[in-house]
N, C-alpha and C positions, 0 to 999 in steps of 0.2 A: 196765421193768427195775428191779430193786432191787441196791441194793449191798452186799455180800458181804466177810467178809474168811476166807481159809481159812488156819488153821493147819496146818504137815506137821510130822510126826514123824519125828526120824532125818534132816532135811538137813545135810549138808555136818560127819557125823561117820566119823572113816575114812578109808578110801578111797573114799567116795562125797562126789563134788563137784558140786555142780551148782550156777551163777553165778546171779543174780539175771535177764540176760537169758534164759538158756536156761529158767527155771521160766517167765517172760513167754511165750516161744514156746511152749510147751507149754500153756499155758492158753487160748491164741489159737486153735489147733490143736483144742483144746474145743469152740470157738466161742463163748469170754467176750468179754465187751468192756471197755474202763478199766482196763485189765489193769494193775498195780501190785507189784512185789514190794519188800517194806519188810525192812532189814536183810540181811544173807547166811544168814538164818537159818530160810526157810523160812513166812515169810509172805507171803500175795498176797493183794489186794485185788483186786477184779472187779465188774463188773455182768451179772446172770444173771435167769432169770426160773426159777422151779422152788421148793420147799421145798426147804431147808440139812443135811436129810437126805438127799436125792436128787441133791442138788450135789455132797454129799461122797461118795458112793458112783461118781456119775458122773468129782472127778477122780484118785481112787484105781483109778480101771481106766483111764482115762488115762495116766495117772503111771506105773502099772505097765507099760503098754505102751513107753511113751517112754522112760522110765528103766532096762525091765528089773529093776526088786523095788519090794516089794512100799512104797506110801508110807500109813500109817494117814494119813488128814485129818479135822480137827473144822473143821466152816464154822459160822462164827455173822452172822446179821443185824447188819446196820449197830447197829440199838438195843440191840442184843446185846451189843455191844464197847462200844456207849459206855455201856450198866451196870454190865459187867463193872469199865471204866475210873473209875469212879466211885463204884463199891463201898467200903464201912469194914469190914471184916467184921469189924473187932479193935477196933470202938468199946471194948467192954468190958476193953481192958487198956489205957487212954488213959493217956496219960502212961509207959509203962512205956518204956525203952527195948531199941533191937538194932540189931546191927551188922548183922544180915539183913535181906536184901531181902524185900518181898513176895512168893512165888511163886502163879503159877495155872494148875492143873491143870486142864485144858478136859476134860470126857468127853464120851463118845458120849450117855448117856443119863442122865435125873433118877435121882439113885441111889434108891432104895427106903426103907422107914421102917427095916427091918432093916440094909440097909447104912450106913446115916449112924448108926446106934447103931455099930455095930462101928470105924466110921470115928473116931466120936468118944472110943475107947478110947484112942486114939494119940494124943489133945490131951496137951500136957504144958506142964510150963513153960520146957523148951528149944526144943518144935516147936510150936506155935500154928497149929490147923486150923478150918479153918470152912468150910464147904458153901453153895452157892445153889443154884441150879437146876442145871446144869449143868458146875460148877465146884467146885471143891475148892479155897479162900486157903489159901496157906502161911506161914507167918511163920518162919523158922526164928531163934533167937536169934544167930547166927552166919552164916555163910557155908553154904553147901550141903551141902558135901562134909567140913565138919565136924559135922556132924548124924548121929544115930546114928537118924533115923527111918526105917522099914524101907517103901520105897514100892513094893518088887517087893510086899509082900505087901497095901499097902493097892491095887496098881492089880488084881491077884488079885480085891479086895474089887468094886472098882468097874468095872472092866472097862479096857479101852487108855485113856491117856491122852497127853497132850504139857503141858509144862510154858513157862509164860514167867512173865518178872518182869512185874508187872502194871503197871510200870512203860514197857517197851515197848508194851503194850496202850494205857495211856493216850495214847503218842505217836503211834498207828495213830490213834486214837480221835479226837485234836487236828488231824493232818494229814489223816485221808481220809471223817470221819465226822463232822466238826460244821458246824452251817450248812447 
């Protein structure tokens, strides 16, 4: 068995609530094991045996069924999270400062040579973007929702995504992934 941690999109915005235990039951109900849900925010950690492609497809028709709509999931490998968690992507503006948090946008697939050009149209000096494999750093110079960067049209570009501070990822990363 290898360990897993799955991001959901869309928990616990609305009127859709669902507790840290009930995403546990539902992921048991899968037949994971080590079942972990970190924060109210829609991450779970597990131990599974499958590709993280095949995991995420498997608990997105799970989800769908238990939940009733529809939950997009990115699952990344234990070594996964703790790269992601360990990533500089903004070596190159060292020293600069922001009152912004890190963000990382998880996607489904390595974006293409085409899409990381388009992608990289959007770097600026308010929104600071950077790409790895399967991830998209965000640096916004402020707060989120003070940002004028247009991410309906960059996830158009790159396909669904979900967003965390990569800050959280490091704390998954500390708590369920080192050692």
């Amino acid at each position: 068995m290898a360990r897993y941690a799955a991001f959901l999109r869309g928990m616990n915005l609305g009127r859709r609530r669902v507790t840290n235990d009930e995403l546990v039951r539902c992921f048991v109900e899968l037949g994971f094991e080590g079942v972990v849900a970190f924060l109210a925010s829609g991450n779970v950690v597990f131990d599974a045996q499958g590709s993280a492609a095949a995991l995420a497809k498997r608990v997105e028709k799970g989800l769908t069924r238990s939940l009733e709509y529809e939950v997009p999931t990115f699952v990344r490998r234990a070594q996964e999270v703790t790269e992601i968690a360990r990533a500089v992507p903004f070596a190159r503006r060292a020293g600069q400062s922001s009152r912004g948090k890190v963000q990382v946008a998880l996607l489904r697939t390595p974006p293409s040579a085409s899409q990381r050009r388009a992608v990289s149209g959007f770097d600026c000096d308010a929104d600071w973007l950077a790409l790895s494999d399967r991830e998209l750093f965000w640096w916004p110079t402020g707060g989120i929702s003070e940002s004028e960067l247009d991410l309906n049209t960059i996830e158009r570009l790159l396909g669904p995504m979900t967003i965390r501070t990569q800050r959280t990822v490091q704390r998954m990363a500390q708590r369920f992934f080192s050692g």
